[in-house]
N, C-alpha and C positions, 0 to 999 in steps of 0.2 A: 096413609096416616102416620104410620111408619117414619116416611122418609120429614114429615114436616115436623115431628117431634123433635127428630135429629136436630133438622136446620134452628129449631127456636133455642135447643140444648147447644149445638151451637155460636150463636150469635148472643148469649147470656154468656156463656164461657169468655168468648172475646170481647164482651164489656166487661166481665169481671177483671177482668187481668186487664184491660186498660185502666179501669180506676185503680187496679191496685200499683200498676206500676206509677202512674201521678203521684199515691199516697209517699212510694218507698224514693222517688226523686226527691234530692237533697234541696231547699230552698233558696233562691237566689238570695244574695248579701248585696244588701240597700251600699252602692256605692257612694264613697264621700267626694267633694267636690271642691276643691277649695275656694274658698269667697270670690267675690268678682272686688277685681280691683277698684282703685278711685277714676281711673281712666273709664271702666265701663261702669259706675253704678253712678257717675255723678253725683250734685251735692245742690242744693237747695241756697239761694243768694237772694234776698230780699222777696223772696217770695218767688222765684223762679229758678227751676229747674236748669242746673249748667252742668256743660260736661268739660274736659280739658281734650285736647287733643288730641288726635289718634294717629293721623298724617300726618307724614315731614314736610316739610315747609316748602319744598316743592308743589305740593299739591294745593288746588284751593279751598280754600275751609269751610265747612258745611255751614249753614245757616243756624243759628241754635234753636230749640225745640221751640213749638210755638208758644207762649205764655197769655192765652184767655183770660179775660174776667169771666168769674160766675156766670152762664145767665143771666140771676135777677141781679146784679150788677151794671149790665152793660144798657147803654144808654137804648131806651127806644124809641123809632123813628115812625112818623106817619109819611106816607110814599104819596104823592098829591097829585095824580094824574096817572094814568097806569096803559098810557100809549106803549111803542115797542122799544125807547131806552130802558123806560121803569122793567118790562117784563123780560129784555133780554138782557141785559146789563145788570143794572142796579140790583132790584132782588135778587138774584142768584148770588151776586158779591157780597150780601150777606151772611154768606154760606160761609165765607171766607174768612168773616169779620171776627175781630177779636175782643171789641170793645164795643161793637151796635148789635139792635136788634131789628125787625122790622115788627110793631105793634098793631098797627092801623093805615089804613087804606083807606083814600078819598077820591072818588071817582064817580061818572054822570051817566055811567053803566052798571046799571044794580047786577045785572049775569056776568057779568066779566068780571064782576069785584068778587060775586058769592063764588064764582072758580077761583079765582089768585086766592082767597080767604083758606078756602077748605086747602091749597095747593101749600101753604105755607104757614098753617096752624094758627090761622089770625080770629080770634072770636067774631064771632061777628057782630056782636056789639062794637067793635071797635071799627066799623066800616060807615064811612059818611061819604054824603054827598054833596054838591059845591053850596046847596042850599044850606044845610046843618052845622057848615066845615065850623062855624066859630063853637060849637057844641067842643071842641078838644079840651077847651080852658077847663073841663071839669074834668079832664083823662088823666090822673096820674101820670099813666104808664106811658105819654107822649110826652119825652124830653125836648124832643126837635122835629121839626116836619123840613121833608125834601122836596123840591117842588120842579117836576118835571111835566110844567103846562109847556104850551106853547111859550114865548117870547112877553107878546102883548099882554098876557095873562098875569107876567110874574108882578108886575105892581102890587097889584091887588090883592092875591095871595101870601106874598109875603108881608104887607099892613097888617091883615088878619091874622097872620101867624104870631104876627110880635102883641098883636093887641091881645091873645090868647093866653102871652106871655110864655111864648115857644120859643125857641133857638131856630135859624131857620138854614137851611144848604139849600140854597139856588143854582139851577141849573144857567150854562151860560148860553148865549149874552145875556147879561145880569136883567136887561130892560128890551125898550124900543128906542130910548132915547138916555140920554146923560141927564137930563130933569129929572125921568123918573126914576133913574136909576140910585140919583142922590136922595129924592124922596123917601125912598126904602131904604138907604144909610139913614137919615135921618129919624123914619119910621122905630127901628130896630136901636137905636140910641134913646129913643125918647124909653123905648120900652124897656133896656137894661138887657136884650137877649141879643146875643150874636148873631151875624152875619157874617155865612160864608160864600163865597161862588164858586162850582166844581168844574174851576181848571185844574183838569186831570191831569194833564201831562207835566204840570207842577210837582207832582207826586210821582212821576211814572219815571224807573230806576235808571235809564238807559238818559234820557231830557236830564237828570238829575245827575249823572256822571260828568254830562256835556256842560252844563253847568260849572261846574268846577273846576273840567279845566279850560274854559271860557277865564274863568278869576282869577285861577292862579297861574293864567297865563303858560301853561305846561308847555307848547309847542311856541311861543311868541305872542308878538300882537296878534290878535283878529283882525282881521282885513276888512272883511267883508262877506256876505252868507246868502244863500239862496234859497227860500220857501216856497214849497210848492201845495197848494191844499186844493183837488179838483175832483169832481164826481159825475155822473151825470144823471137825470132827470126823465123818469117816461114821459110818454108824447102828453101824457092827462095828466101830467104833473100838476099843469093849472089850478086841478080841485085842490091840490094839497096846501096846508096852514103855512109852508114857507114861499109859497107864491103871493100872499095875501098881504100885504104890507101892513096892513095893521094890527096884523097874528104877530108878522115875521122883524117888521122894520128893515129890510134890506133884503137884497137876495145872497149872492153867494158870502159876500164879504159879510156881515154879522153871522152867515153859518160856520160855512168852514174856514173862511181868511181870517175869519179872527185868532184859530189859530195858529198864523203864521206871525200875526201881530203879536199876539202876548208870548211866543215862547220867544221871540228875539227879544224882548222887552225882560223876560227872564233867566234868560241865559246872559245878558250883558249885564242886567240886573240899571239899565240905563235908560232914560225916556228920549223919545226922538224929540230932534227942536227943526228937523224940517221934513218935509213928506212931499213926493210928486207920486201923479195918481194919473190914469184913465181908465175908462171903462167903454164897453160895448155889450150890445144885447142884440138878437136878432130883429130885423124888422119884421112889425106882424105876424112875429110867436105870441101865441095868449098868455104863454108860463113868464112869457117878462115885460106882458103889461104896466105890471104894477112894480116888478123889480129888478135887478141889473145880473147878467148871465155872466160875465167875466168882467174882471180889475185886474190890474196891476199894479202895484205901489211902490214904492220906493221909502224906506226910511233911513235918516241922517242921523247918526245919534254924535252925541259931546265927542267922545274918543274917535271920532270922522271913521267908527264902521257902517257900513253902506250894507242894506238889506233889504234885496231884491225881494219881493214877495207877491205871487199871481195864483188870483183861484178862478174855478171857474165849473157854471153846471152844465158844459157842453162837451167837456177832455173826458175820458176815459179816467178810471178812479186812479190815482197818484196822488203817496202823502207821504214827500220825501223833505228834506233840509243837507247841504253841503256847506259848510262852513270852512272859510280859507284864511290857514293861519302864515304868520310869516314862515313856522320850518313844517307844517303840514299842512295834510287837507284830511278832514272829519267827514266821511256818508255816512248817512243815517236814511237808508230808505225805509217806507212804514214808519216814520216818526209819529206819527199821530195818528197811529190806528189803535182802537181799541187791547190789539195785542201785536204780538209780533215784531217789533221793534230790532232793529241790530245795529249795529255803530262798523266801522272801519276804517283804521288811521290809516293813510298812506302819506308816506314821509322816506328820507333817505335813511340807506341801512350800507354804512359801508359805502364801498366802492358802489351802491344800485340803489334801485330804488324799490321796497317792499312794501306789503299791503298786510296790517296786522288785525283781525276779527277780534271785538274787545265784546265777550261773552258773559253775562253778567243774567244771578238771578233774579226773575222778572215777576213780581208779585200782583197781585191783579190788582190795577189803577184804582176801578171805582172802591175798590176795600179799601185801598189806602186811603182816598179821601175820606171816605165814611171812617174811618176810623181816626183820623186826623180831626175831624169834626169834633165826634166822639172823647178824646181828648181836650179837645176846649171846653166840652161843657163840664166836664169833670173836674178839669182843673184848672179853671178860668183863664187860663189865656187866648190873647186875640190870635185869630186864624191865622196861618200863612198868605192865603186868599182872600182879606176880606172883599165886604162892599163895597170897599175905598179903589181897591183894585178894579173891579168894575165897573166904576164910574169913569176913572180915567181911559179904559179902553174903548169906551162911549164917546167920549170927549176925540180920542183919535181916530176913531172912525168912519167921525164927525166932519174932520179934517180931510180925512182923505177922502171924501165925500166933494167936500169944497173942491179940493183940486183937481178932482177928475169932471168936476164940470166946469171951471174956470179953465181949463189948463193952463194954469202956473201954483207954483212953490207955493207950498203955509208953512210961515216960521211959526216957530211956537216957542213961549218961554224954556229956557234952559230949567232944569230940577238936579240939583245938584246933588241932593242926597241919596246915597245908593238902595234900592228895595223901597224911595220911599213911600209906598203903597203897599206894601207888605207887613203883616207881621212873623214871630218869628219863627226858621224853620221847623218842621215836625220834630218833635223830640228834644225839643231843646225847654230848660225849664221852665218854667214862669218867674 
């Protein structure tokens, strides 16, 4: 009893004398700091946040901070189909977006919509189905619908979006044919609401470098360039919507050759006036019944660049472009992949010849268009990409159509105006 009195007298002693010694330690003195400079605290410019520079001019310059609208600001979009670009692509890039939102879903799957709904805080009132879709004309909160059907589908869809009085992003190829695809320019004219088509690599930073010095001629003339867009197809590909010609309207060439046709067409910023074409497809495969497994094309444009271009759903996946100028050569392998992209000049360096990686920050494609969109409705300028653009790459695919079953040449009227299917680039003002 003794001994535990001790230990309690003890261990009271040595908490007494610990708080007293806390009590008699002197207080720490709140240090001062001096301000942060204008280098670190930045300054506020038209409504966004800017900093000045930190880095010598050696170094490359950081991107400036992102600059959002509000939320209830930023336009919202109904997603019009919710196959695997809407679910793997598109909505996540709105994650990204600075200017869109996604509000509404329309789809012919009521379980896959009430999952994407709850997945991305979508009311569920705000979810339709292909029967209801003209029900939007009463949604506020749908500024624009995107329409990521099938091919054969976008007609239709987009009539109804314009007759809703919706602004509408279509996915590409714009149609199945250049009839319909002017139908729905026309449609969307008669309505007063825009049309865009989401040719992404329009937007995509690395096609967008290439660009430029395509124009301004950096390395010399363009010669001449090589497009390649190939993937291939499981054995039961057959069941799927781009086997089916009246989903699809072609096989590989309106999939993926098409973009080998519009970035030459956008990088020269020039229409071709001749085209030579073949194609082939296996005999009695079921997957190319209905449509064609490999092309080849050829495009002549005004300034005599020659641009080789071959897709095909039987190569192994490859989606490069090499473009040959008079003092260099431009690769760009993964040109036209969702992401990834790289560029590489090789050109003379001195007494040799070197290879120089042109490294550039890469912003997610589908955001840019979505937010480039987002931007026209706002402040009414016509797209970079309209419908106009998509009719005419209908029209040429039309062509090279002709020529790979005739084999011989389609001249086609010269177009002398540069972009004239475009309007003007992102960012630029109304």
């Amino acid at each position: 009893m003794t001994h535990r009195l001790d230990l309690l007298n003890r261990r009271g002693v040595l908490a007494l004398s610990g708080a007293a010694g806390l009590a008699m330690a002197p207080r720490a003195q709140a240090q001062s700091f001096p301000p942060p400079s204008p280098v670190d605290a930045g300054r506020v410019e038209n409504g966004k946040v800017v900093f000045d520079p930190w880095r010598s001019p050696a170094d490359t310059p950081s991107s400036p901070p992102p600059a959002p609208l509000p939320p209830g600001e930023r336009v919202g979009f109904a997603i019009v189909g919710l196959g695997r670009l809407a679910l793997e692509e598109i909505l996540p890039a709105f994650g990204e977006s600075k200017k869109a939102r996604p509000v509404a879903l329309v789809s012919g799957s009521p379980e896959k919509m009430k999952t994407v709904a709850a997945q991305y805080g979508i009311d569920p009132a705000n979810c339709y189905d292909y029967a209801n879709f003209d029900r939007i004309r009463d949604n506020p909160a749908v500024k624009a619908v995107y329409i990521v059907l099938p091919n054969g589908m976008h007609r239709e869809y987009v009539e109804r979006a314009a007759r809703a009085g919706k602004h509408v992003l279509c996915e590409k190829p714009m149609a199945t044919s250049s009839a319909d695809a002017q139908a729905m320019v026309d449609a969307c004219a008669a309505a007063s609401v825009k049309l865009m088509i989401a040719y992404r690599i329009q937007y995509e930073a690395y096609n967008l470098r290439l660009a430029s010095l395509v124009r301004q001629q950096t390395f010399g003339r363009l010669v001449g360039m090589s497009a390649i867009n190939v993937q291939t197809v499981a054995e039961n590909g057959a069941q799927q919507w781009r086997h089916k010609r009246a989903l699809s309207g072609g096989g590989s060439l309106p999939d993926i050759g098409l973009y080998c046709l519009n970035t030459a067409r956008f990088l020269t910023g020039e229409e071709p006036v001749e085209i030579f074409a073949t194609q082939y497809s296996p005999p009695n495969d079921p997957r190319y019944a209905e449509v064609e497994e490999t092309l080849s094309f050829t495009l002549r444009f005004p300034s005599n660049v020659l641009v080789n271009c071959f897709t095909s759903y039987g190569a192994r996946d490859d989606k490069c472009q090499r473009l040959n100028f008079e003092k260099a050569t431009v690769d760009m392998p993964n040109a036209y992949l969702y992401e990834g992209q790289r560029m590489t000049v090789i050109q003379r360096q001195g007494d040799a010849t070197g290879q120089t990686e042109l490294v550039l920050q890469q912003p997610n494609q589908f955001t840019e268009e979505l937010d480039h969109m987002a931007e026209c409705v706002i402040g009414g300028q016509r797209p970079r990409t309209p419908g106009e653009e998509g009719v005419q790459d209908h029209k040429l695919m039309e062509a090279i159509y002709r020529a790979a079953e005739s084999g011989q040449p389609v001249r086609l009227p010269p177009v002398e105006k540069p972009d004239a299917f475009r309007g003007p680039p992102p960012g630029a003002k109304p």
